[in-house]
DOMAR-737203 format. One record per residue (C-alpha): x, y, z. Coordinates in steps of 0.02 Angstrom, whole numbers, padded with zeros to 5 digits, always signed. Layout:
<kolnus>
XYZ/...
</kolnus>
This chain:
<kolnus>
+08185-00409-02759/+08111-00370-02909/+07924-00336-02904/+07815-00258-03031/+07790-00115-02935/+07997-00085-02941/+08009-00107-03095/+07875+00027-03119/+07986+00120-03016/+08136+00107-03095/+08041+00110-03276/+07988+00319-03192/+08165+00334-03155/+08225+00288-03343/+08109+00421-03395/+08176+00546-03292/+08332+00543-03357/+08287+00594-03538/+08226+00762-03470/+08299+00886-03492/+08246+01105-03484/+08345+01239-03548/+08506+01110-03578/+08506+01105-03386/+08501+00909-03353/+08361+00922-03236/+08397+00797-03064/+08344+00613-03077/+08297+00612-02893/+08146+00500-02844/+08095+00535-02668/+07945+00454-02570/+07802+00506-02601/+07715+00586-02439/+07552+00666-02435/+07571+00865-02527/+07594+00985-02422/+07605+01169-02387/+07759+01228-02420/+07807+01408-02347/+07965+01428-02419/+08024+01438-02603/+08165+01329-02625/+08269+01215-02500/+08267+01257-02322/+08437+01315-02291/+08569+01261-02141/+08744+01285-02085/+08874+01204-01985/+09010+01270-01853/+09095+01141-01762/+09004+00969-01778/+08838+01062-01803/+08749+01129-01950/+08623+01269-01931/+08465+01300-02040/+08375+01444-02097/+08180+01417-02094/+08040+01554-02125/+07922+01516-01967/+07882+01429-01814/+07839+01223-01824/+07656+01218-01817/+07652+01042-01753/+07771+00916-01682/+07646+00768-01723/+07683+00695-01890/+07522+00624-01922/+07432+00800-01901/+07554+00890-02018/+07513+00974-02152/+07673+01112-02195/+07845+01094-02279/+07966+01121-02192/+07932+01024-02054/+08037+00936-01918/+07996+00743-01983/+08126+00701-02089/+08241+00717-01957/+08145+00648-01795/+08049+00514-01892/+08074+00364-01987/+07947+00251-02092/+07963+00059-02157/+08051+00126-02303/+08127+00279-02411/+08178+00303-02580/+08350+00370-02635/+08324+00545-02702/+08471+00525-02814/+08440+00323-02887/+08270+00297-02854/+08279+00138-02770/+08177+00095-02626/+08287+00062-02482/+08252-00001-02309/+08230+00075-02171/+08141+00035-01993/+08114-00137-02120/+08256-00233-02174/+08175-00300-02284/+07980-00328-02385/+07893-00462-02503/+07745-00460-02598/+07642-00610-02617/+07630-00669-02821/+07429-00602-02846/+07503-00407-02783/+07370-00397-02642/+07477-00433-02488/+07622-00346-02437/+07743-00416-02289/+07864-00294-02204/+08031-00384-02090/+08064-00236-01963/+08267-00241-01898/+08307-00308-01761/+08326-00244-01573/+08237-00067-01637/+08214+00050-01503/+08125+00223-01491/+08218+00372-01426/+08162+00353-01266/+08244+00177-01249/+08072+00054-01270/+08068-00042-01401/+08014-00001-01572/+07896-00162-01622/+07775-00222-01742/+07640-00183-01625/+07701-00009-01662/+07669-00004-01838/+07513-00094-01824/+07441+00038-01701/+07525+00199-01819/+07426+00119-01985/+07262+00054-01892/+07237+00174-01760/+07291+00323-01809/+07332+00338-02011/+07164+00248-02043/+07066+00324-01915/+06938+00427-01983/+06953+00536-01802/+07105+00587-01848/+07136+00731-01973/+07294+00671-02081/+07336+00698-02250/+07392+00505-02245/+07253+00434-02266/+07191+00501-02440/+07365+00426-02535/+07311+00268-02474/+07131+00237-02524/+07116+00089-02662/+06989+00068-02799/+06822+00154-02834/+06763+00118-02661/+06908+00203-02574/+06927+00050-02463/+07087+00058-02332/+07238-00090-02335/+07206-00188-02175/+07373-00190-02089/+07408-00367-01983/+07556-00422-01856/+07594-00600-01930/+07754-00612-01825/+07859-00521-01681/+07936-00398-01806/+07838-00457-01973/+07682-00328-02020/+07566-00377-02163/+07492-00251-02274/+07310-00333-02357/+07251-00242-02488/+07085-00269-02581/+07156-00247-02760/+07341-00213-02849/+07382-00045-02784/+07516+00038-02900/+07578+00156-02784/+07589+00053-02627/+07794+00079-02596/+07767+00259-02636/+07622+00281-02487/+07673+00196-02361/+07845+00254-02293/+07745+00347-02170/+07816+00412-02011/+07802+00262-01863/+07731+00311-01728/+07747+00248-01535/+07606+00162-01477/+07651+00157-01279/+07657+00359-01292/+07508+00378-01397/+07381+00237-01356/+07311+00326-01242/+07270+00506-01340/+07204+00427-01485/+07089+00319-01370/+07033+00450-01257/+06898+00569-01320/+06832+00761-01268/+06666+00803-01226/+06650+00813-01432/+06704+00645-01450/+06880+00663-01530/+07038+00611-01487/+07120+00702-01366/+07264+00659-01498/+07227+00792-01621/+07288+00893-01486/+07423+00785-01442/+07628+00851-01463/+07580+01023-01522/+07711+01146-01514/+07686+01187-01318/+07748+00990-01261/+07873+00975-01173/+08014+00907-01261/+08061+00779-01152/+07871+00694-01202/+07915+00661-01368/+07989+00498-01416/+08034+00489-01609/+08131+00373-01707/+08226+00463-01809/+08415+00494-01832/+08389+00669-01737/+08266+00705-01568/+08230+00877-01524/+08350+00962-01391/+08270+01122-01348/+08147+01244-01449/+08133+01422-01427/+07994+01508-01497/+08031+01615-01645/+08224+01614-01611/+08272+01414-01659/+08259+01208-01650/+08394+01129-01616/+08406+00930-01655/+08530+00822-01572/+08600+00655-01638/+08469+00512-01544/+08597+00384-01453/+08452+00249-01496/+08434+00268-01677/+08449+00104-01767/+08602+00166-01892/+08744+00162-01792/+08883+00221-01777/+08828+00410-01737/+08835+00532-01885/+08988+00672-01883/+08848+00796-01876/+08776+00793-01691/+08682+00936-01704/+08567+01024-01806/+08501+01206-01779/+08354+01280-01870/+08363+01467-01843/+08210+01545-01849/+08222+01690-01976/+08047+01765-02057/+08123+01855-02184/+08220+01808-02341/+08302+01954-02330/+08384+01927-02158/+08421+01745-02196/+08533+01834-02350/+08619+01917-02227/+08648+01777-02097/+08732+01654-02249/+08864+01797-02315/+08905+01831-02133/+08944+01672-02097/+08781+01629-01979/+08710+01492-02101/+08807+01375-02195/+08657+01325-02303/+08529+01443-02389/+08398+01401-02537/+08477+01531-02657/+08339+01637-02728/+08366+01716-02884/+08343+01891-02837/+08519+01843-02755/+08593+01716-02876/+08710+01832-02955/+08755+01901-02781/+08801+01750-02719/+08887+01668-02882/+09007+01801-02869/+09036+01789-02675/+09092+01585-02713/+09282+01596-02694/+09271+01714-02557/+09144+01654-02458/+09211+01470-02491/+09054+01426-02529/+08975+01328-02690/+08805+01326-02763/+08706+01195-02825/+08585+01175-02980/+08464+01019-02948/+08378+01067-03115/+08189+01139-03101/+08116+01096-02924/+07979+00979-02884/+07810+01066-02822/+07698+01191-02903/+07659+01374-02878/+07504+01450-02892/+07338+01558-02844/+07174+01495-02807/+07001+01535-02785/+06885+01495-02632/+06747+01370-02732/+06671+01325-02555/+06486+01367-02572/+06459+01301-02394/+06391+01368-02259/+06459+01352-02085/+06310+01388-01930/+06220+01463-02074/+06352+01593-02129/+06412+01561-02308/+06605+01542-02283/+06628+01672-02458/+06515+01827-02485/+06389+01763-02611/+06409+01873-02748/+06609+01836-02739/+06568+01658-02749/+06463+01680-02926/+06629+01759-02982/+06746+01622-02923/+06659+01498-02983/+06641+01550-03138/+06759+01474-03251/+06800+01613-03362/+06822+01736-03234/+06974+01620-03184/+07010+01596-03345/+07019+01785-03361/+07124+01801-03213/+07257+01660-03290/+07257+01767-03467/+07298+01917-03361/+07419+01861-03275/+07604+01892-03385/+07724+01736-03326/+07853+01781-03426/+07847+01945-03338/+07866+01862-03178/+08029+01750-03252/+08122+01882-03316/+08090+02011-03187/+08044+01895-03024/+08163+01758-03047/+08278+01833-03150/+08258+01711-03290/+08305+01585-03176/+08122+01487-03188/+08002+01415-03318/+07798+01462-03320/+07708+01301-03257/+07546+01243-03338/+07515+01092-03217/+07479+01002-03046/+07615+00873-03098/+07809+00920-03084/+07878+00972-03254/+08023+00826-03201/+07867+00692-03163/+07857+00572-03290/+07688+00600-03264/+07679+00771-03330/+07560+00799-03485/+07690+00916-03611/+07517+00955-03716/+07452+01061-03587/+07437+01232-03675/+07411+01343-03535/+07369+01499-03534/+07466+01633-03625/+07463+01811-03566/+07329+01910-03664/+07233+02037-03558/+07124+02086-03701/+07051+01921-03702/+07018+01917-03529/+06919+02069-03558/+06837+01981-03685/+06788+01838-03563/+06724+01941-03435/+06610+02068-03536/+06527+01893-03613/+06478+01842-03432/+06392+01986-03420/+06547+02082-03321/+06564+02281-03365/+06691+02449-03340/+06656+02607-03306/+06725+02769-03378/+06882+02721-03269/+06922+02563-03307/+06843+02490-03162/+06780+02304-03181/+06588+02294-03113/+06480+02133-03106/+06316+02123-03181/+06237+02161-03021/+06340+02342-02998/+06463+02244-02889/+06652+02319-02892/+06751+02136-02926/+06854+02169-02771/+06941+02034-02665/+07073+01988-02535/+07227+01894-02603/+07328+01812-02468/+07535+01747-02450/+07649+01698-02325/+07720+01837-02249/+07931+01830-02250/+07931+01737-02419/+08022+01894-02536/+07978+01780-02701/+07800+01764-02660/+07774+01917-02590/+07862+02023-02777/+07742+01891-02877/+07581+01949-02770/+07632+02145-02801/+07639+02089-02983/+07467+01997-02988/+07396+02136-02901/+07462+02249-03065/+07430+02138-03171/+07244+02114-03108/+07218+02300-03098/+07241+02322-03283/+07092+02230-03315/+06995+02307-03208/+07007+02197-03032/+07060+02277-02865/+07156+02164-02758/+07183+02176-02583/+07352+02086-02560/+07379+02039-02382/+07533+01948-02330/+07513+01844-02175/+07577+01715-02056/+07613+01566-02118/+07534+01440-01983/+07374+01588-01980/+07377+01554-02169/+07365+01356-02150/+07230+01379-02033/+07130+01471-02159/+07127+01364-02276/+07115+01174-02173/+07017+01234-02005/+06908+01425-02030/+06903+01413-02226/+06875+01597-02220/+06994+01675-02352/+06950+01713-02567/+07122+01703-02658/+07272+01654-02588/+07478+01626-02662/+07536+01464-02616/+07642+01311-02673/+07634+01113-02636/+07757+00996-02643/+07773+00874-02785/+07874+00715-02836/+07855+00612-02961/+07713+00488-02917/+07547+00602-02944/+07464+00472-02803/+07554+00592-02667/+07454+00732-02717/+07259+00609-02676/+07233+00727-02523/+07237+00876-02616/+07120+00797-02768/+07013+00698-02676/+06841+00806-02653/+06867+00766-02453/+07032+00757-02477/+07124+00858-02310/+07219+00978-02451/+07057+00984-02562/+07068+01172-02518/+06978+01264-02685/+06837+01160-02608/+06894+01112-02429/+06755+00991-02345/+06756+01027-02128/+06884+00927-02036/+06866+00814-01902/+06832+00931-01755/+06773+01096-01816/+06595+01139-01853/+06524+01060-02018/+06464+01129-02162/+06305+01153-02266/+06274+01176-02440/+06436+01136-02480/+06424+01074-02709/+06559+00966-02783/+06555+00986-02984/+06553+00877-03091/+06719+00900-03158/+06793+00897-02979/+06704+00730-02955/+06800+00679-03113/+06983+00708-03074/+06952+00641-02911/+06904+00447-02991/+07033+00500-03122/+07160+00480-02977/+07075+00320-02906/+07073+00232-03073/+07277+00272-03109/+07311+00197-02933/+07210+00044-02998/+07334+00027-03149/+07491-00063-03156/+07561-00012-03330/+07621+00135-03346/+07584+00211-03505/+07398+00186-03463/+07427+00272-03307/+07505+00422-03396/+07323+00427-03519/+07246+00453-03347/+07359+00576-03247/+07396+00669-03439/+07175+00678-03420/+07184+00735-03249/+07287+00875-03299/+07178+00922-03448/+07035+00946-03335/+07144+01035-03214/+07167+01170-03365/+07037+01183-03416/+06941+01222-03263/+07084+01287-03146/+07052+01269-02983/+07236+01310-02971/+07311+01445-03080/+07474+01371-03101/+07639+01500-03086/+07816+01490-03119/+07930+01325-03084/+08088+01374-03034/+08250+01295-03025/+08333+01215-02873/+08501+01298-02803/+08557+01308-02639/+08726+01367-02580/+08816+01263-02470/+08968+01288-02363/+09126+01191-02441/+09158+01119-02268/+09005+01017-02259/+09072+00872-02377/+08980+00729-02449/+08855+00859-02530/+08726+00779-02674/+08619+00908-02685/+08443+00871-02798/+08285+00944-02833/+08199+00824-02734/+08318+00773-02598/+08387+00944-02570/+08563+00963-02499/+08571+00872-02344/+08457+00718-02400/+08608+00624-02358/+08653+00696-02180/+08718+00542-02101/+08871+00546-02241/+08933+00711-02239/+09071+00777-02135/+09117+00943-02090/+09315+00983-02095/+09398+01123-02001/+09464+01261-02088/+09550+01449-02029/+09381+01529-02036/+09317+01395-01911/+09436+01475-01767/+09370+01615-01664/+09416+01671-01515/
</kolnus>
């Protein structure tokens, strides 16, 4: 099947594989494109097999085991869930999953999904088009619900929804109101079941939400979630581990060699070091504090690493924009929020900050600096960006023209006698983030700034910045792929990752005097009008504008990309590791052989 909107696809995909960064031929991996989300860790998650299990290293706690209300990276989805379709990380072909098979009609604005046959949810009901129907309609599109989901697929100017139709007992029919480029790329969304969630999402609380937002938090009992995916979850032990076990109902038979997977808890990249060279994990994201540790440990710990070529996603700080009030307390102390939304003050902050530094020392050369929202391996990515070089004397410059002064100790002072003084926030655990904050925090002190660096929980960090909104500068990353669409909920201006200007969810208390600029406004139909687009040069004008904008008035003060490795085990075989797909993309292929280290007593 060869639709215009493969062949846009594949057209990416030819692209890709001209990149290349340092002579490292950087992966072609095309993944689909989900909703951005917070990602607490800086590379791969890790794992590690004994027996017919592998075991994985992750930095904190699930926050949620409902899909649709997800938000974080890693999360348990990719193993308990499945969507109409995915997209090979290593081709880039669109490949069927709960569908067999899909068709678009010859004007682009319907699109018909053919589910599989005799599909069944873990639980052992059947998995129908009445379940798709009710995922998309009742919960996706619900504007009750909080999810991420829903901002990738808005179409045209007027942000109007696809209407999603059962046309048969296992045909659904997506209706869209005009060509929507990155339809394949949105809608692989996680199915949900409709005869153990009907009833939340229809239900409301003396507020009038769905009692589904709090529906399959971490506390449910296990044996209440029915998922789809090649893995359920067998038990779950706060702060120590999750362990997945092969689902006997999954559509894909025969059973995979790999029955059981074990994410160990570990919030500390230090400790997860120590639990790969002792044998504990046979997976680990290989940082590069450790890369020359490990690269000599190879042979002997009969292990190899990988190099996917520069990872997908984006580093960065950011600034609290939100002028808003919430029950009449503005959610930033006024006078900080004249200085963060000032554009040269952040400009300022992005001349002051040395990147090169932070590759040479941080990630021991083993990273590039990153001027952009788009992946450096995107085909999307705008290579004019100019970014901003480190030169603290013209940060100085900036800030003493906005009326910003020092005093006889080099201490930076607003026009109004203020001390510029504010709380810069990380995920606790994460060693990379946590050496690049110390270095910001030098780096900001030498023009004058005191920073407050604070590392802290990772789900208490989420919940600053999508539920209280009480925070001023925080050190995060987002995913990325290569369609720019999977990043609407973080552009849109009430986008549910719109955080340098985060609008109230669905839920929590609203807010007042909340301004979107102008320029906000403008990326936001920037991203609208690309989705509009089928060819793809024109698209890249738009997302190579979007990105312009994005420099120029940095909402995000873009980091360091850095490249892909994880070191994996030689017994887990089958490995194709890539900077998208990571190395167990392809979990229902490998195999795990026995070796003389595999016998204990």
């Amino acid at each position: 099947m060869k639709t215009d909107f493969l062949r846009l696809a594949q057209q990416m995909m030819q692209r890709m594989r001209t990149l290349r960064w340092w002579g490292i031929a950087t992966a072609i991996a095309l993944m689909i494109a989900f909703p951005s989300v917070l990602t607490a860790c800086s590379g791969q998650p890790s794992n590690a097999s004994s027996d017919n299990q592998i075991v994985v290293s992750i930095l904190s706690d699930p926050k949620t085991f409902n899909p649709a209300l997800s938000t974080e990276s890693p999360n348990v989805f990719n193993l308990t869930f499945e969507g109409l379709l995915d997209q090979n990380p290593m081709t880039g072909e669109f490949e069927p999953h709960l569908a067999e098979s899909w068709e678009f009609s010859e004007d682009k604005l319907n699109l018909t999904f053919t589910l599989r046959e005799n599909l069944k949810w873990s639980d052992g009901e059947p998995l129908t088009a009445d379940d798709v129907v009710f995922t998309f309609n009742d919960i996706y599109l619900n504007d009750k619900i909080p999810t991420s989901s829903r901002d990738i697929l808005r179409i045209g100017a007027e942000g109007t929804l696809p209407t999603v139709t059962k046309v048969g007992d296992r045909q659904v029919r997506f209706t869209m109101s005009e060509p929507f480029a990155p339809i394949l790329s949105s809608i692989g969304l996680e199915i949900l079941p409709e005869h153990a969630l009907r009833e939340s999402v229809e239900t409301l609380d003396s507020e009038g939400n769905p009692l589904f937002i709090n529906t399959w938090g971490i506390s449910t009992p296990l044996s209440d979630l029915v998922v789809s995916g090649r893995y359920k979850i067998d038990s779950y032990s706060v702060g120590q581990r999750v362990i997945f076990k092969a689902n006997p109902n999954y559509w894909d038979a025969p059973q995979p060699i790999v029955e059981k997977v074990v994410w160990q808890i570990v919030p500390n990249t230090d400790t997860t070091l120590l639990q790969f060279r002792s044998g504990d994990l046979d997976v680990t994201s290989v940082s590069p504090e450790y890369f020359s540790l490990l690269k000599k440990e190879e042979d002997r710990g009969d292990f190899t690493i990988y190099n996917g070529g520069a990872s997908y996603g984006t580093s960065f700080i950011s600034f609290n924009l939100n002028t808003g009030k919430r029950n009449g307390k503005p959610l930033v102390e006024p006078y900080k929020s004249k200085w963060f939304n000032n554009v040269n003050f952040r400009r300022a902050v992005a001349y002051s900050l040395d990147r090169d530094r932070m590759v040479n020392n941080i990630y021991r050369g083993l990273g590039v600096p990153q001027d952009s929202g788009v992946s450096i391996q995107s085909p999307f990515f705008n290579e004019n960006i100019k970014g901003y070089d480190y030169d603290p004397e013209k940060a100085r410059s900036l800030l003493e023209a906005e009326g910003f002064y020092y005093d006889d100790q080099g201490k930076l002072f607003d026009k109004d006698n203020n001390l510029v003084r504010f709380n810069l926030i990380t995920n606790a655990g994460n060693k990379i983030r946590e050496s690049i904050a110390t270095q910001i925090e030098q780096d900001l002190e030498a023009i004058g700034m005191e920073v407050d660096y604070t590392p802290i929980g990772f789900n208490i960090l989420v919940d600053k910045l999508t539920n209280s909104l009480d925070w001023e500068c925080h050190l995060l990353g987002l995913t990325g792929g290569n369609e720019p669409n999977s990043g609407a909920n973080v552009w849109a201006v009430d986008g549910n990752l719109h955080m340098f200007n985060q609008n109230a969810r669905p839920g929590t208390d609203p807010l007042t005097d909340r301004q979107v600029s102008d320029w906000e406004q403008e990326i936001a139909d920037l991203y609208v009008k690309a989705a509009q687009e089928l060819e793809f040069d024109k698209r890249k004008e738009i997302y190579d504008r979007t990105q312009e904008i994005g420099s120029e008035h940095l909402p995000f003060i873009y980091l360091i990309n850095n490249f892909s490795l994880a070191a994996v085990r030689n017994k887990i075989e089958g490995v194709q590791h890539s900077a998208l797909g990571g190395p167990l993309w392809n979990i229902e292929e490998l195999t795990l052989s026995t070796t003389d280290s595999d016998l204990k007593e």
